[in-house]
Structure formats: structure tokens, C-alpha cells
N, C-alpha and C positions, 0 to 999 in steps of 0.2 A: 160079308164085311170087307174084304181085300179087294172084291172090284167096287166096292161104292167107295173105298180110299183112292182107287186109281182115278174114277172117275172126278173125282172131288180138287184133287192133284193134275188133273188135265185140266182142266178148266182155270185154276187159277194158275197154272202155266200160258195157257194161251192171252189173257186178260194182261198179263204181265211183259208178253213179247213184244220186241221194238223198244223197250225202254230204257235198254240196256246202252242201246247206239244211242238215244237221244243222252241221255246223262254223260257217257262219253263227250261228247261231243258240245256239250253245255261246258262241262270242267277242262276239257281242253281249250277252250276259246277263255275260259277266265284265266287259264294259268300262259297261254302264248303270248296275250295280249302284252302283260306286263315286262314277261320275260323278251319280246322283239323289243319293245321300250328302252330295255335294259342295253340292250348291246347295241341299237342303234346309238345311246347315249354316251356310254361308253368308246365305242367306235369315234363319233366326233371329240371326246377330250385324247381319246389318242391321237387324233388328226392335230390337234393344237399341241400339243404334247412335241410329236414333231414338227410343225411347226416352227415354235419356238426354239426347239436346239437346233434347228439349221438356219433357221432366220441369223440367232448369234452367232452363229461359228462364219456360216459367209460373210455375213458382215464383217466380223473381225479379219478374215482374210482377205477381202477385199478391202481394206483400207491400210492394212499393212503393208499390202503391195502395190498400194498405190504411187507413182511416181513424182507426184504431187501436193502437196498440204493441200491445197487449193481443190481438187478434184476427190480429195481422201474422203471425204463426208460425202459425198454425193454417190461417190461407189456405195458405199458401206449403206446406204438407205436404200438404192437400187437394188444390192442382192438381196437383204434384207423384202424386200417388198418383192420381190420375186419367189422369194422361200413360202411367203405366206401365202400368194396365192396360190401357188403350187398346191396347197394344202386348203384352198378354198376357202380362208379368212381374205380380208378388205380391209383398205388402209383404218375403216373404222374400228376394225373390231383387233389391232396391232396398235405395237408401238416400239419403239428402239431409242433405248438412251444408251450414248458413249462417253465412259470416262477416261480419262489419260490421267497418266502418274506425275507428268510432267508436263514444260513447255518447250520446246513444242513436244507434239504427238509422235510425230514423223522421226525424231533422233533413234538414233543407235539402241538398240535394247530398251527401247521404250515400251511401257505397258498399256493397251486398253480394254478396258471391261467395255465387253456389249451386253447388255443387259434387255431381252425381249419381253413382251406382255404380250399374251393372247385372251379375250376374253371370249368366252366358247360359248355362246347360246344355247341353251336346251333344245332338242327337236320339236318338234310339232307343239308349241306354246304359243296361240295366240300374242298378236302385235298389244291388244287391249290391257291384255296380261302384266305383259312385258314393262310396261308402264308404271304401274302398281307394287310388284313386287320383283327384287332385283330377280330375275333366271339366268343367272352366266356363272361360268367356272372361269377361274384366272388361272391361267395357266402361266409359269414362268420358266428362263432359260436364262443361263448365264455363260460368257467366253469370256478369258482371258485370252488376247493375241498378244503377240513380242513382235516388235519390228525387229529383222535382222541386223545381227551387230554389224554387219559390212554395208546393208543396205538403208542404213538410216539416210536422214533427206537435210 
């Protein structure tokens, strides 16, 4: 009786090998697929993420130190547009609004809010898609700069 159990238990041992690696291998491809998704996705909102607070912050420093009224907006979009590609957004997918507290901008202890938008695309989402249904995250940043009380214009 104990070897026709052994033999009975060999068999549906051997019938049974290999399947062990296949089923691994089935559930690791369902469970990596989602989770690479995950962090590539995440990965690009943290890339807008900074982005965005360096896009504002340079900007606000470069327009505060600007020597100029006249040249102060044009720095302030240059760094700004410099910060986001740095971080591989495009002037489409950016934007930078400046508010001042006052007139002008440039005076003594004057305030501006730079205020940035990044909208973040989802990874690998078909253009077709894209169309249809919105896939972007908005990402925002906000600076306040102070013009220098010695250095206003």
C-alpha cells in the first residue's frame, strides 16, 4: 500500500513540474506592468512638480534684478522657459503669469507673484486618446519676489 502511495505521489508530482515557474512568471508580469506605470507616472508629476517651483522662483529673480522695466518681463519668461525645459515641458505645455502689487513693478519694496502651470501628460497614452478624454495633471507653483529696497528702478 506505501509504495503504490509513493508511486501515485510521483506521478502527479512530475505532471505538475514547471508550473510552478510558469505561474510566477504569469503574476509577476501582471503585477510589474502596473507598478512600472506607476512610477514612470509619478516620476513625470514630480518632474512638473519641479518644474514649476523653479520656473517661479527664477523668474521672480530675474525680474527683480532686472535693471530695467523694459527688459524685466522678458528676463522673467526667459528663466522661466529655461526652468521648464530643463525639466523637459514646452512652451505648450507651461505658462507664467506676473502680478505686481503696484505701479510700477520695478519700485522699492515692490511685490510680484509669479505664478507657474505645468500640465503633465500621462505616459504612454495614445495622441487619439488624448483628444477625447482630458490625460494631464496641472501642476502649480507660486513665488513671491520683493524688489530690493535700495535697488528699486
Amino acid at each position: 500500500m506505501l509504495a503504490l502511495r509513493r508511486r501515485v505521489d510521483g506521478r502527479r508530482a512530475s505532471r505538475e513540474g514547471g508550473s510552478a515557474v510558469v505561474e510566477f512568471v504569469f503574476l509577476a508580469v501582471l503585477l510589474m506592468v502596473p507598478l512600472f506605470y506607476l512610477v514612470m507616472t509619478l516620476a513625470r508629476i514630480q518632474a512638473g512638480a519641479y518644474a514649476a517651483s523653479a520656473a517661479a522662483r527664477e523668474a521672480g529673480r530675474a525680474y527683480v534684478t532686472a535693471s530695467a522695466t523694459a527688459s524685466a518681463h522678458d528676463r522673467a519668461m526667459s528663466a522661466a522657459r529655461i526652468a521648464f525645459e530643463d525639466q523637459g515641458f514646452g512652451a505648450d505645455e507651461a505658462q507664467l503669469t506676473m502680478t505686481c502689487d503696484g505701479a510700477p513693478c520695478l519700485r522699492a519694496d515692490g511685490r510680484i507673484v509669479m505664478a507657474t502651470t505645468v500640465m503633465v501628460p500621462l505616459p504612454l497614452i495614445p495622441a487619439f486618446a488624448r483628444g477625447v478624454v482630458p490625460l494631464e495633471v496641472p501642476v502649480t507653483a507660486s513665488h513671491l519676489a520683493v524688489v530690493d529696497r535700495f535697488g528699486g528702478r
